[in-house]
Backbone as JSON, one array per atom type, in Angstrom:
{
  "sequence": "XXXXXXXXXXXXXXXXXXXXXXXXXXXXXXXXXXXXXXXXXXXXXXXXXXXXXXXXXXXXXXXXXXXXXXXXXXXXXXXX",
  "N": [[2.49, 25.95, 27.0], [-0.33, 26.05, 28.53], [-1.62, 28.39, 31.23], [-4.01, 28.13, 33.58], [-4.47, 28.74, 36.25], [-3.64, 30.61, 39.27], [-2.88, 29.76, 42.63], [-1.69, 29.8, 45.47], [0.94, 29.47, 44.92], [1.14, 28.19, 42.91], [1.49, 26.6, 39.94], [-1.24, 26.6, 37.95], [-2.23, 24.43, 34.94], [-1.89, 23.19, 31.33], [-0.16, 20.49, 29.84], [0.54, 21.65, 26.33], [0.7, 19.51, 24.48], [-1.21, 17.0, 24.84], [-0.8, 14.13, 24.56], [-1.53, 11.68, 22.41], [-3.46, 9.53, 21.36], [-5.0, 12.52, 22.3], [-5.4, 12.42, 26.13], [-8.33, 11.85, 28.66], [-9.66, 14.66, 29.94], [-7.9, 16.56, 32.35], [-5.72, 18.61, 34.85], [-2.28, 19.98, 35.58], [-0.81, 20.44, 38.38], [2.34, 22.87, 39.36], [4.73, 23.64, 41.61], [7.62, 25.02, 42.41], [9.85, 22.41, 43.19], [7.65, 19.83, 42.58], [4.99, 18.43, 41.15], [2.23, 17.58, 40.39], [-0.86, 15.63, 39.07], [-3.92, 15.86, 38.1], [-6.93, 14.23, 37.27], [-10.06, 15.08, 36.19], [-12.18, 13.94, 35.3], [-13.91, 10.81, 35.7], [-14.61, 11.83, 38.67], [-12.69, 14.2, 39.9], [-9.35, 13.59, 41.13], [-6.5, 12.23, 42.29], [-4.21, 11.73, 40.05], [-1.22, 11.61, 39.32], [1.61, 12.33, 41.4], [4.44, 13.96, 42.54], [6.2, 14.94, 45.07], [4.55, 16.14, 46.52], [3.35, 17.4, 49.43], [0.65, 15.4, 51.69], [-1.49, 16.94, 52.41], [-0.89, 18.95, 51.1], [-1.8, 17.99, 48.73], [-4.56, 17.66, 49.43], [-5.93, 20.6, 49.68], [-5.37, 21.18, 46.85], [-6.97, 19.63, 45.33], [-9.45, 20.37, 46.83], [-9.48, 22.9, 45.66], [-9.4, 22.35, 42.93], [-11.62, 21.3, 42.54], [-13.56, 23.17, 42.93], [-13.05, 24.85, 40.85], [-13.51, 23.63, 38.94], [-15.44, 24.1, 36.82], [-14.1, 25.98, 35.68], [-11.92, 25.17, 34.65], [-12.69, 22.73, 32.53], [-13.86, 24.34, 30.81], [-11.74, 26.3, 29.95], [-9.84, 23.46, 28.93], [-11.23, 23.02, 26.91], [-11.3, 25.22, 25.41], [-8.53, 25.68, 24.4], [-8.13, 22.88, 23.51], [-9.86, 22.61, 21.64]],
  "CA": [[1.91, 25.36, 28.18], [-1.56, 27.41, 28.44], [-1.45, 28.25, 32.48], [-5.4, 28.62, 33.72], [-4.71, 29.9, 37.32], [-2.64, 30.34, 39.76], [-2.78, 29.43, 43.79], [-0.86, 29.45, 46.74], [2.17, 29.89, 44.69], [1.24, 26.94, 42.66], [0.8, 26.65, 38.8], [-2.24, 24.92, 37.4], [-2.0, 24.24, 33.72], [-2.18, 21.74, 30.95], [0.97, 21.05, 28.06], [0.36, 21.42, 24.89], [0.45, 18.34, 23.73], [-1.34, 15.88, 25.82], [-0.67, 12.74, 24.02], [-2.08, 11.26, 20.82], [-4.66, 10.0, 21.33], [-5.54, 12.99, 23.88], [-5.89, 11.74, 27.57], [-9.04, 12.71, 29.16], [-9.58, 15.56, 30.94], [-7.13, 16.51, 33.27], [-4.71, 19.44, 34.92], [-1.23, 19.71, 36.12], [0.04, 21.65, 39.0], [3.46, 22.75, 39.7], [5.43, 24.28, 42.58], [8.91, 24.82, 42.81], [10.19, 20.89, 42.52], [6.77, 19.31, 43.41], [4.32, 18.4, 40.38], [1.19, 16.97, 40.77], [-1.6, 15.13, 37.66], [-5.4, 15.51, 38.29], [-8.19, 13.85, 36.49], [-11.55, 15.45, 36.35], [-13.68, 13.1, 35.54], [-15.61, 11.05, 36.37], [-14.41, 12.92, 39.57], [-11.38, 14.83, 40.75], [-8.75, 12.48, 41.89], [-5.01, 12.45, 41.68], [-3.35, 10.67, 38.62], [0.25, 11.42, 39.61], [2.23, 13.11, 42.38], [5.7, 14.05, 42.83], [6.88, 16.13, 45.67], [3.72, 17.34, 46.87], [2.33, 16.34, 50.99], [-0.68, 15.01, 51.76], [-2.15, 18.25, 53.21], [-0.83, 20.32, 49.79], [-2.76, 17.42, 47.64], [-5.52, 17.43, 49.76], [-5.82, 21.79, 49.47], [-5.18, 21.52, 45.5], [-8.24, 18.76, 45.09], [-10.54, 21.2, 46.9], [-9.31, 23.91, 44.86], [-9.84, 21.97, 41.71], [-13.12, 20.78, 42.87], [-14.29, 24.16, 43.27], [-12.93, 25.4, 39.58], [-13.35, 22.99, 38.08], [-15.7, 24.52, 35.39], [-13.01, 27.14, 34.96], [-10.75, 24.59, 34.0], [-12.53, 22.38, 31.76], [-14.01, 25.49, 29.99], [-9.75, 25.98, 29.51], [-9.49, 22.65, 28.52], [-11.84, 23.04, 25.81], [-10.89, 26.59, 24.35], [-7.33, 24.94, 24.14], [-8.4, 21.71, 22.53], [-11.29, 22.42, 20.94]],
  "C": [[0.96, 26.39, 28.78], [-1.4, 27.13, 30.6], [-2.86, 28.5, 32.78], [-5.09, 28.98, 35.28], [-3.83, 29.73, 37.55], [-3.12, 29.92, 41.3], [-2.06, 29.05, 44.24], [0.42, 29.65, 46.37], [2.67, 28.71, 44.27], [0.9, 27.49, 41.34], [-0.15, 25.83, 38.18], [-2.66, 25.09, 35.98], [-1.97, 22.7, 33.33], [-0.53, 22.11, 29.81], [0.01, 21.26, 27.08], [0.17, 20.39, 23.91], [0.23, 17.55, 24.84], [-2.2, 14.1, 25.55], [-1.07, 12.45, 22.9], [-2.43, 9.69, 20.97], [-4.67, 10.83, 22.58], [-5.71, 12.67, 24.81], [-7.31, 12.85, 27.95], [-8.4, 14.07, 30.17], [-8.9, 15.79, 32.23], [-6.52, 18.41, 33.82], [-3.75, 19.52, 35.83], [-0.97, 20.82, 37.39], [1.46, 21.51, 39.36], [3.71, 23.64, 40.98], [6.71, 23.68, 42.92], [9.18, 23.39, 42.03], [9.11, 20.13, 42.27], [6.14, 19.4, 41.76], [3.2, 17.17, 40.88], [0.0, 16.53, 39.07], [-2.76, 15.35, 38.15], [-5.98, 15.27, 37.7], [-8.97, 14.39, 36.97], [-12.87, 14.95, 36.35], [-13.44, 11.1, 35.71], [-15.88, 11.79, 37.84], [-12.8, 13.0, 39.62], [-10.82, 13.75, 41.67], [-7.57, 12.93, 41.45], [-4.76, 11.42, 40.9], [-2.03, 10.37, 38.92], [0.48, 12.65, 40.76], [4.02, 13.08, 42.33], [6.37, 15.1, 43.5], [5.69, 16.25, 46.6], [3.1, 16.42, 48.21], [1.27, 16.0, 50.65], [-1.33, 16.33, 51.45], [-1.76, 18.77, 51.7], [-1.81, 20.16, 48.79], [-4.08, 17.16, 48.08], [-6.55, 19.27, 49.28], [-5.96, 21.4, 47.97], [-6.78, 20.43, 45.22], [-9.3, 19.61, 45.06], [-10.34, 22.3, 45.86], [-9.61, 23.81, 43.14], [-11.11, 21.69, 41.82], [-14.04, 22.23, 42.6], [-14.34, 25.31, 42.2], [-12.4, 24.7, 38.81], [-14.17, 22.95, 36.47], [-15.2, 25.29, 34.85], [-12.14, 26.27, 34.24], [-11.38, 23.73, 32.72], [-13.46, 23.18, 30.43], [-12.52, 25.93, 29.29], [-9.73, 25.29, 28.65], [-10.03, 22.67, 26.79], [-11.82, 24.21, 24.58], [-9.44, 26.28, 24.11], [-7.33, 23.99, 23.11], [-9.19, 21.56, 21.77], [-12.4, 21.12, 21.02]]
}
């Protein structure tokens, strides 16, 4: 489970296997109990939530928004 950053004392990563056929572009964050799904494209949006406030998933959006060519630069040295 390749991890590409970290924040707030959050993990933001993808698995290893993400499905067959691949799902687009995406990345997961965790904290503690709390997991969260984001899609990237066609924009940054949440996919799934579990645990996580408004206010935490509103913070992690911008934060993806704002490295989000870090991540699907990740995505792509991962998946080729």
């Amino acid at each position: 489970m390749p991890v590409v950053f970290r924040f707030a004392g959050a993990r933001f990563f993808f698995y290893s296997n993400e499905g067959s056929p691949r799902e687009p572009i995406h990345i997961h964050v965790q904290r503690a109990e709390a997991e969260a799904k984001f899609w990237l494209q066609p924009e940054v949006m949440v996919a799934d939530n579990v645990g996580f406030n408004r206010r935490d998933l509103v913070e992690m959006l911008r934060v993806i928004q704002d490295r989000r060519g870090e991540i699907e630069r990740a995505w792509h040295e991962h998946f080729g």
